[in-house]
VOVEXKOL-853779 format. One record per residue: residue number from 0; x, y, z of N, C-alpha, C in turn. Coordinates in steps of 0.001 Angstrom, whole numbers. Atoms other than C-alpha are relative to their C-alpha. Layout:
% VOVEXKOL-853779
NUM	X	Y	Z	X	Y	Z	X	Y	Z;
...
***
This chain:
% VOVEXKOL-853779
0	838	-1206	0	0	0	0	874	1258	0;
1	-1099	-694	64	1800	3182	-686	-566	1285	601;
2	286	-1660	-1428	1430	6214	1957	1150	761	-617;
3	-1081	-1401	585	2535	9624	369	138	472	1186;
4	-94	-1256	-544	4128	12211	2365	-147	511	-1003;
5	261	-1412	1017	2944	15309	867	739	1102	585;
6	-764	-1386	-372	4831	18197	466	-522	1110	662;
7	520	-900	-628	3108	20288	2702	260	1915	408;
8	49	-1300	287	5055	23248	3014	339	507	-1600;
9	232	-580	998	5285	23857	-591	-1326	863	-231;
10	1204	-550	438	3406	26853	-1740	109	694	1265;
11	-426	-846	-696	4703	28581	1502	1158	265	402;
12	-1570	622	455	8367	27529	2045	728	225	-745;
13	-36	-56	1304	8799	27266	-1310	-1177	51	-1129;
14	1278	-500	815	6567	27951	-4797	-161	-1775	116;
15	508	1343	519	4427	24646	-5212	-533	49	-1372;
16	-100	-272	1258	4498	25807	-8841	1463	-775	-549;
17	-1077	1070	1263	6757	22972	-11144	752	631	-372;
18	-553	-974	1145	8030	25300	-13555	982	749	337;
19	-536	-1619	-505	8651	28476	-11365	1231	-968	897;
20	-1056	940	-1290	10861	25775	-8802	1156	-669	-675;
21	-1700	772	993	12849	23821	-11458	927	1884	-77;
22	-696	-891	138	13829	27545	-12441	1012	765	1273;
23	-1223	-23	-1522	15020	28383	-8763	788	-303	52;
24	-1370	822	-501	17289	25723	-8184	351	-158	-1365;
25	-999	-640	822	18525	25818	-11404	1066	1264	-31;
26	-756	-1155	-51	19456	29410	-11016	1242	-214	1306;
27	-1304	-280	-1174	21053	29082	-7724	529	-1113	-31;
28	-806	672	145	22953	26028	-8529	994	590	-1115;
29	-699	-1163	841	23778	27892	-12087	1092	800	1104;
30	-1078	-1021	-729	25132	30521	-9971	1189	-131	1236;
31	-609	620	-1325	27117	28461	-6873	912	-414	-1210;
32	-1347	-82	1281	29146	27493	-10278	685	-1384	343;
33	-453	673	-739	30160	24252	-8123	878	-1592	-1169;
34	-307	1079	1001	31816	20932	-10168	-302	-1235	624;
35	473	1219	-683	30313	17752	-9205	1207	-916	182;
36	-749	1142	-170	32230	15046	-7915	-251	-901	566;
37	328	983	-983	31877	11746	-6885	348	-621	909;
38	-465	-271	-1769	34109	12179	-3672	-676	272	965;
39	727	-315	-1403	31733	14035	-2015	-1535	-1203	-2;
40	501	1106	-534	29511	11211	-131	-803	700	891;
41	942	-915	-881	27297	14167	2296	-68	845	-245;
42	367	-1563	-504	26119	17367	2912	-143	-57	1071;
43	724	-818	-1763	25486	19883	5901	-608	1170	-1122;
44	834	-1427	848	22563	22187	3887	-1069	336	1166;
45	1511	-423	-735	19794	24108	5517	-470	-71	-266;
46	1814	781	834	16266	24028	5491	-733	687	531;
47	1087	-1019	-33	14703	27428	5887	-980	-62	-929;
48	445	144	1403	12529	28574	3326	976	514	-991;
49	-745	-2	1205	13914	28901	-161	766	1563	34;
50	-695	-1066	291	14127	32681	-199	1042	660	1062;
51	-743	-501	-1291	15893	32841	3022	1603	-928	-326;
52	-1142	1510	-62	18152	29517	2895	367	-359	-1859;
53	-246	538	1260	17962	28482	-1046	1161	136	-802;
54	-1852	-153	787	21417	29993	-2529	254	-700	875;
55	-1074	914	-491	23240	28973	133	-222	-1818	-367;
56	126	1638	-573	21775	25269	201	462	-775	-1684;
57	-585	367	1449	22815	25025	-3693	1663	-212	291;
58	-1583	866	60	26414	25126	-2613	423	-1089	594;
59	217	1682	-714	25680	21698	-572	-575	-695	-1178;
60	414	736	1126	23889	20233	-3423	195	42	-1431;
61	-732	-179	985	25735	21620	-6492	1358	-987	86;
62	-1448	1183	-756	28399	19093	-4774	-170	-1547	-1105;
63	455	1365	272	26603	15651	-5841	49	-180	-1431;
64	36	526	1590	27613	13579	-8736	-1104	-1007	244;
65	736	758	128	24490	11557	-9122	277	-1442	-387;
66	44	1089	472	25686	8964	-11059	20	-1563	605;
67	126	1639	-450	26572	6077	-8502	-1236	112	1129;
68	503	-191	-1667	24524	7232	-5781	-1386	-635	-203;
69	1667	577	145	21060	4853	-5531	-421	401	1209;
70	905	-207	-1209	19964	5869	-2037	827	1001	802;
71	-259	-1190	-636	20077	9171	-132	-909	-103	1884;
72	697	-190	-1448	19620	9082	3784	267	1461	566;
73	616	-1492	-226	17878	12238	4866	299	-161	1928;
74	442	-174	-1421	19003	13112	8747	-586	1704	284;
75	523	-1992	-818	16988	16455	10055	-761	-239	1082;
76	627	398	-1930	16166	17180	13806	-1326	431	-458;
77	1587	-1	-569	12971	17135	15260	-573	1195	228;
78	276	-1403	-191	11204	20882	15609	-1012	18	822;
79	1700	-21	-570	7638	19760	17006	-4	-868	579;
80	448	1769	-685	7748	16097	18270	1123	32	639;
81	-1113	96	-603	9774	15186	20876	142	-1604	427;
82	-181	1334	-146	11643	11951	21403	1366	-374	34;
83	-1458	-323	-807	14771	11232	22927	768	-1076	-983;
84	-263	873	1150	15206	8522	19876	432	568	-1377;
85	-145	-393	1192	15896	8568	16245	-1539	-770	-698;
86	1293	763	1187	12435	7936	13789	51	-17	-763;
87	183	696	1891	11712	6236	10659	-1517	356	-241;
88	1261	-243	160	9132	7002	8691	-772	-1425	-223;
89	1029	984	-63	6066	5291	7978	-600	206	-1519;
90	80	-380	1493	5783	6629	4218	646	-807	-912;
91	-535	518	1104	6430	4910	950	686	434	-881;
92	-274	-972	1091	6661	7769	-1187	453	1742	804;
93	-144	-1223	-688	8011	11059	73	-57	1196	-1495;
94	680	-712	1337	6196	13697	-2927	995	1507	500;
95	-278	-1531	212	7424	17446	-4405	-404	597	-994;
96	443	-450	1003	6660	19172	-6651	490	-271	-1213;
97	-361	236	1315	9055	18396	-9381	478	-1719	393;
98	-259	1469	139	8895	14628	-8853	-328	-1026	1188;
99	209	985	-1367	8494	11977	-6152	993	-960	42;
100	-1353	414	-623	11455	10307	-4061	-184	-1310	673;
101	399	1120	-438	10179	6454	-3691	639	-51	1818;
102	-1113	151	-1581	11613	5347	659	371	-1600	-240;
103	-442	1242	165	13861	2585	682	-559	-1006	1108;
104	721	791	-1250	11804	-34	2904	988	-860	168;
105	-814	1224	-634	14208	-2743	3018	814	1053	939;
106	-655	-238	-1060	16671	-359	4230	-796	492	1722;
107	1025	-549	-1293	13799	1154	6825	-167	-1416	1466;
108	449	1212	-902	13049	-2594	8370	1586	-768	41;
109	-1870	623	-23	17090	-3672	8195	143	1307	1646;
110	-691	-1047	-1188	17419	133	10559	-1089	-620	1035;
111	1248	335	-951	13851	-908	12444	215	-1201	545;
112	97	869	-781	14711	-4204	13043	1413	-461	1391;
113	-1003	-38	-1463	17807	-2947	15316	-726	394	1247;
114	656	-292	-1130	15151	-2407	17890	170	1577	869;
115	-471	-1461	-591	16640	1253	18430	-691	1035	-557;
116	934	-1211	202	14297	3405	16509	-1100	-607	91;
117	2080	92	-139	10494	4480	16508	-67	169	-995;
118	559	-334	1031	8540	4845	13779	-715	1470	528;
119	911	-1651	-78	6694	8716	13004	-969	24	-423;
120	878	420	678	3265	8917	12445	-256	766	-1265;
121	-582	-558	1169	2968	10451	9259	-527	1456	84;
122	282	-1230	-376	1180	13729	10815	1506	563	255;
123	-1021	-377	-390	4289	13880	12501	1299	678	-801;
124	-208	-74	891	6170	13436	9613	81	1259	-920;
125	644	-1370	478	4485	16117	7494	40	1107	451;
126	-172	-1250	-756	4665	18734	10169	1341	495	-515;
127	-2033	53	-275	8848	18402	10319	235	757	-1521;
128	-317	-766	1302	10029	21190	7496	1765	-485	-339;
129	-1527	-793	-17	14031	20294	8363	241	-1495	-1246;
130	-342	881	1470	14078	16990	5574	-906	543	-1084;
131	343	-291	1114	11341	18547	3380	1169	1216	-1124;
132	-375	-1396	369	13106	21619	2834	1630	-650	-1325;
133	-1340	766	809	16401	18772	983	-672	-371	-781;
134	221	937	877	13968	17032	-904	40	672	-1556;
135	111	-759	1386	13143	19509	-4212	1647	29	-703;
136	-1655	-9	526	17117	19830	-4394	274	-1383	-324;
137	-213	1420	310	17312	16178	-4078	-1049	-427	-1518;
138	1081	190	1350	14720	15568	-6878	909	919	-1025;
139	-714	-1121	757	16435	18781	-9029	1411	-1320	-312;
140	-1483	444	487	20009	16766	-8908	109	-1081	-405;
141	594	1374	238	18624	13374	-9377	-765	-369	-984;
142	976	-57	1242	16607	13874	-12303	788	-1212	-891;
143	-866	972	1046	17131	11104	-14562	1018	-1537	554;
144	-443	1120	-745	18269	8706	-12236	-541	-899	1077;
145	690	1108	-926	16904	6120	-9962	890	603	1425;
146	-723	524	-1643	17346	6775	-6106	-1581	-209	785;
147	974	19	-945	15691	5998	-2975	525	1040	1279;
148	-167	-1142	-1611	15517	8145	594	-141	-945	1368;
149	-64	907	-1579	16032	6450	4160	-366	1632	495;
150	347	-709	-662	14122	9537	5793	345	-639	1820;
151	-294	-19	-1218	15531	9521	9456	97	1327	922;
152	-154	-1005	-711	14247	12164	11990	1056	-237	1338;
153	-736	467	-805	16629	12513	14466	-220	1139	1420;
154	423	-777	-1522	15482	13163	18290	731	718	876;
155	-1074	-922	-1174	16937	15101	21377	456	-768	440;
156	-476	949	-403	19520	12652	21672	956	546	1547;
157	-1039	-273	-1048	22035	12218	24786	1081	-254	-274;
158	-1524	236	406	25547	12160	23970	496	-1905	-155;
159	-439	991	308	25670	8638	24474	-976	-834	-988;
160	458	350	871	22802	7828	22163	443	581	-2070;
161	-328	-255	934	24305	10047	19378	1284	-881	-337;
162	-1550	1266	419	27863	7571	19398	-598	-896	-371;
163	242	1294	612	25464	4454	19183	-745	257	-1187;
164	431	-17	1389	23567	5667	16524	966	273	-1350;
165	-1331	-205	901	26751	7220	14796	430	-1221	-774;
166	-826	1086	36	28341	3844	15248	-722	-1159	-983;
167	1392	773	407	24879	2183	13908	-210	-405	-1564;
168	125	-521	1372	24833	3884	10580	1699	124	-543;
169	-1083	-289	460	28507	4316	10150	535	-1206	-1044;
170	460	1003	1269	28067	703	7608	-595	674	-1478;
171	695	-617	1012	26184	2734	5425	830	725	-433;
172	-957	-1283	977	28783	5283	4667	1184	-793	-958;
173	-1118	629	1020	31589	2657	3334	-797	-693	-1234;
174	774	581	1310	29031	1806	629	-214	1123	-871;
175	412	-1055	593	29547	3967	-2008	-1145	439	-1091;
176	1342	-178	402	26161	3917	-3280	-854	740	636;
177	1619	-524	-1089	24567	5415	-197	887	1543	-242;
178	-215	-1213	-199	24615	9467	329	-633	471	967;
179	1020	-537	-1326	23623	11746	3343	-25	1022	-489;
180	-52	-1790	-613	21881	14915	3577	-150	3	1032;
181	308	-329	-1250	22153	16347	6674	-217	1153	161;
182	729	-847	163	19991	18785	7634	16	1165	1571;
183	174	-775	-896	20575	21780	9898	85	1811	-378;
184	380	-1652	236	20117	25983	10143	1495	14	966;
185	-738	-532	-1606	23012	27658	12414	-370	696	685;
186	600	-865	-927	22518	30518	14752	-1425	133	-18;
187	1162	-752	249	19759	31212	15526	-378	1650	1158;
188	-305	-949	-725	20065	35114	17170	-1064	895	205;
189	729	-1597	-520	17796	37602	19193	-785	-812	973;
190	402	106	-668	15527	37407	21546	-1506	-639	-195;
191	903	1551	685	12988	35323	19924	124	-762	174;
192	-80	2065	-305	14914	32233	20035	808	78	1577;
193	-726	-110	-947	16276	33530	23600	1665	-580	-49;
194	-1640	88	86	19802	33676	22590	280	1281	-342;
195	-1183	-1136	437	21897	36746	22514	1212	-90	99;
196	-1791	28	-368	25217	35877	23086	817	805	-1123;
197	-853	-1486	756	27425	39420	21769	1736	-423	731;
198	-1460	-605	-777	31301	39734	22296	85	954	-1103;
199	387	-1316	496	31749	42934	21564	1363	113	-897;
200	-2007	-58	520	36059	42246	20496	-785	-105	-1330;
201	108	66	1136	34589	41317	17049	-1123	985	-788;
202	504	-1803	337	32479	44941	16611	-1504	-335	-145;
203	1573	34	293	28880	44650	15170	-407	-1257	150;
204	441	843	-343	26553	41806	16281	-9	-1195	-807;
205	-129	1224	833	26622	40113	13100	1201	-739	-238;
206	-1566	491	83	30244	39711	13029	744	-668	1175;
207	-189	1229	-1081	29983	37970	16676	-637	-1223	-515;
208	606	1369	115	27610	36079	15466	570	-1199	-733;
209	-848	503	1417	29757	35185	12413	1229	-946	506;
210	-1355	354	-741	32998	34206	14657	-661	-1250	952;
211	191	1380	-732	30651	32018	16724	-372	-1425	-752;
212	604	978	1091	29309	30040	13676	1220	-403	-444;
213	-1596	172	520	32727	29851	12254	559	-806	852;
214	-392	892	-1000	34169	28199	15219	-602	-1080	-12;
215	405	1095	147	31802	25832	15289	-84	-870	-1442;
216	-569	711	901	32179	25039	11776	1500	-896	-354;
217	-1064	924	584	35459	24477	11721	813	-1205	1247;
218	237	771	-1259	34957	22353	15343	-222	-995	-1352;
219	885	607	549	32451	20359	12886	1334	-804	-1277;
220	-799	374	733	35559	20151	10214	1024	-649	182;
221	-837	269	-331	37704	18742	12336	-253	-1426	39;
222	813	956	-236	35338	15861	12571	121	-799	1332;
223	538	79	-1921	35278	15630	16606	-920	294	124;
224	1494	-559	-710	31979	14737	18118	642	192	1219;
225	-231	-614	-1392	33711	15453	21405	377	1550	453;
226	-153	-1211	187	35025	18495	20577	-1502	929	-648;
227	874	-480	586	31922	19629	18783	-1120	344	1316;
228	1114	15	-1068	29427	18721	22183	602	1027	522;
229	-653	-1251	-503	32111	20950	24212	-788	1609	-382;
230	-181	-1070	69	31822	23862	22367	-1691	533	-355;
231	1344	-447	217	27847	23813	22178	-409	471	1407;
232	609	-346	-1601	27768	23316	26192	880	1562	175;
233	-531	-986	-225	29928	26119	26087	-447	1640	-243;
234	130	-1406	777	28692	29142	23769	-1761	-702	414;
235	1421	-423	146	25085	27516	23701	-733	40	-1352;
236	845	-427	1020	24680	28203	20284	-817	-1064	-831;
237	1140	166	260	21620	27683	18830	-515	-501	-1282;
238	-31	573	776	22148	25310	16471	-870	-1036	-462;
239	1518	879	-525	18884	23253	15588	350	-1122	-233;
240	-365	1607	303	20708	20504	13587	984	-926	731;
241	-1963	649	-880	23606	19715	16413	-330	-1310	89;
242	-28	1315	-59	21928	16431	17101	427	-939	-1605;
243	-590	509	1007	22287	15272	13356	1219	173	-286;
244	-1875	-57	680	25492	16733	12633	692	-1048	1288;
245	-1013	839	-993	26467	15049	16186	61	-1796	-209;
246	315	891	-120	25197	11745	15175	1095	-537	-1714;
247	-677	45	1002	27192	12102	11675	1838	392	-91;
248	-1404	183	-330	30368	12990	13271	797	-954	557;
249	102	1505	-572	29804	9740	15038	334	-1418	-1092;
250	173	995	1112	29185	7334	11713	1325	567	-973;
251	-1002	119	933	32480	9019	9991	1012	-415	816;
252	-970	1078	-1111	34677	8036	13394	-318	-970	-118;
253	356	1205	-304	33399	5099	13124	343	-1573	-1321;
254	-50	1432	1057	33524	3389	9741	1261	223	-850;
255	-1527	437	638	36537	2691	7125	390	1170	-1049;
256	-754	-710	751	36786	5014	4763	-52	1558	334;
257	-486	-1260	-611	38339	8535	5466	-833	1221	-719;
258	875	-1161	298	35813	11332	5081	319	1457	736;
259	-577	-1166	-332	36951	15108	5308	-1191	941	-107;
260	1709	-1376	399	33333	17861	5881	1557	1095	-100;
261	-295	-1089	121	34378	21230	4502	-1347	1178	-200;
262	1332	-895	82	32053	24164	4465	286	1080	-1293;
263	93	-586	1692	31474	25894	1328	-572	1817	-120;
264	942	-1378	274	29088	28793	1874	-712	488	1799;
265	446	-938	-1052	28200	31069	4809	-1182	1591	-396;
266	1023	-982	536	25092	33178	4827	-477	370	1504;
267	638	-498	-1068	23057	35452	7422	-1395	626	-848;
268	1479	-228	431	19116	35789	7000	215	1760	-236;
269	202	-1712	491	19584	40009	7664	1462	-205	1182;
270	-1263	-633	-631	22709	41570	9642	-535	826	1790;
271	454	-407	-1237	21764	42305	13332	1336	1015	253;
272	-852	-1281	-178	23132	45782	14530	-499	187	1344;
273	-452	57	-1328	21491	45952	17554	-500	-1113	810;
274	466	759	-706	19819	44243	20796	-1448	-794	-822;
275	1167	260	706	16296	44293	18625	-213	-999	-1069;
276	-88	982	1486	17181	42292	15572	283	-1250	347;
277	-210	978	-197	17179	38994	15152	275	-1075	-1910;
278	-887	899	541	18984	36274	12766	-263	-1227	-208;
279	-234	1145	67	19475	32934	11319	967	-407	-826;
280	-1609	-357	733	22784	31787	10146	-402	-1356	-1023;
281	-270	1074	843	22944	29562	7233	1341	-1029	-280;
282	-865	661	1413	25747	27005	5748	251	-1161	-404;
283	261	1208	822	26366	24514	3517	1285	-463	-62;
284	-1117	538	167	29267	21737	3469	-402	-1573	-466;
285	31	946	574	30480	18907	1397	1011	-581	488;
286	-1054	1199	-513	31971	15741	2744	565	-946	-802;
287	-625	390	722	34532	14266	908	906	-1002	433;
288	-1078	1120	-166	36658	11054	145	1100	727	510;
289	-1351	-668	3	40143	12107	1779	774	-1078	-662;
290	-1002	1444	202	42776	10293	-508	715	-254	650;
291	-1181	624	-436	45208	10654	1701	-478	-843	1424;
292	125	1254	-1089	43307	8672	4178	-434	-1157	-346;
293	-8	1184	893	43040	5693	1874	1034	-893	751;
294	-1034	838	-399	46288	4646	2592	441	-319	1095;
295	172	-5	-1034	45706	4786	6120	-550	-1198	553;
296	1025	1063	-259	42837	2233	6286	808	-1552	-608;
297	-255	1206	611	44752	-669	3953	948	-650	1073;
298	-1074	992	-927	47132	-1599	7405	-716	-800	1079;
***
């Protein structure tokens, strides 16, 4: 029996107009200028809406050579449901506007029958904007090719559930058929999302904000989940995807072949100047074969 997710926020998010959407992500891939390769094996893209997040999230998905890749596992945190787990969906078909993204079930009941995730009900599902917001790009770069999606929301884990899940999935990455998006926003700044954190050494607010995102990117590049938890208990910042990225810094410690994240593109929703304004930091990175850690793994 085949249960759609429907694209739900299309048509607010993004246009749920075909036409007008291929032309989007065309343009802002066009313009990210990027050269595909089939090194890079992930992303870190966001998943605002389009006109906020959409350039940047082209220089994460201008990355992907399509050609070997048959199945794309989608991690994005949880925004509405809470669950101290990781969930699978309960969908067959995950729909967009320019196409529909079959779900790989074998792999779903291979992850389900490790007794460690829940299933989502598909309200649940549908609500969650932080994997819809990959799929149209995923459809856009995939055109013409066969894949499937392992949709995996990923809950308010505890440090020691993000290592076993890391460790869980970290099989999946030495198969170079599989691909991840991983799905997170950075800062999020003002008094909306009750975060202000200012140092004033780096001058205007956006340019703290900029130095704190930065740090944690290149925490994130170093590919330490220990170092990475640190410096969240530390600053705080208000990072929505930390559990996925933490659970993906986990599955590249973990399995055989040597994967290097780099970050590509840095963006800010508007430029906060003073206490009043408020922010959301964007960026996008591609994870790549390292060759020189090839020769590392063959002893």
């Amino acid at each position: 029996m085949e249960r759609v997710r429907r694209a739900v926020h299309a048509g607010s998010w993004y246009t749920n107009n075909a036409r007008k959407l291929e032309e989007e992500l065309d343009g802002w891939l066009g313009a990210a200028g990027l050269t595909k390769s089939p090194d890079v094996r992930a992303v870190i893209a966001p998943h605002a809406g389009y006109s906020y997040s959409g350039r940047c999230a082209a220089y994460a998905f201008g990355n992907i050579d399509p050609t070997n890749i048959s199945r794309v596992f989608l991690l994005g945190p949880s925004h509405h449901y809470y669950t101290p787990k990781c969930a699978l969906t309960r969908a067959t078909v995950y729909s967009t506007p320019i196409g529909d993204l079959p779900v790989d079930q074998e792999v779903i009941e291979e992850l389900s029958a490790t007794g460690k995730f829940e299933f989502m009900d598909l309200s649940v599902d549908e609500a969650e904007h932080s994997m819809e917001m990959h799929l149209p790009y995923l459809s856009k770069v995939f055109q013409g090719h066969t894949v499937k999606v392992v949709p995996i929301l990923v809950g308010a884990l505890s440090s020691q559930s993000e290592a076993m899940f890391g460790q869980l999935l970290s099989k999946y990455v030495d198969d170079p058929n599989n691909f991840f998006s991983v799905s997170s926003d950075f800062c999020h700044w003002g008094s909306r999302f009750n975060y202000t954190y200012y140092e004033k050494k780096h001058g205007a607010i956006h340019k703290s904000i900029e130095a704190l995102d930065r740090m944690g990117m290149e925490i994130i590049e170093t590919g330490d989940p220990v170092a990475f938890k640190q410096y969240l208990q530390e600053y705080e910042n208000t990072i929505c995807g930390r559990h996925p990225i933490s659970v993906f810094l986990h599955m590249l410690k973990h399995c055989s072949t040597k994967i290097k994240i780099g970050f590509v593109r840095y963006e800010q929703s508007s430029q906060c100047k003073n206490m009043r304004d408020s922010s959301v930091s964007y960026a996008s990175a591609a994870a790549k074969v390292d060759p020189s850690g090839e020769e590392e793994n063959k002893d």
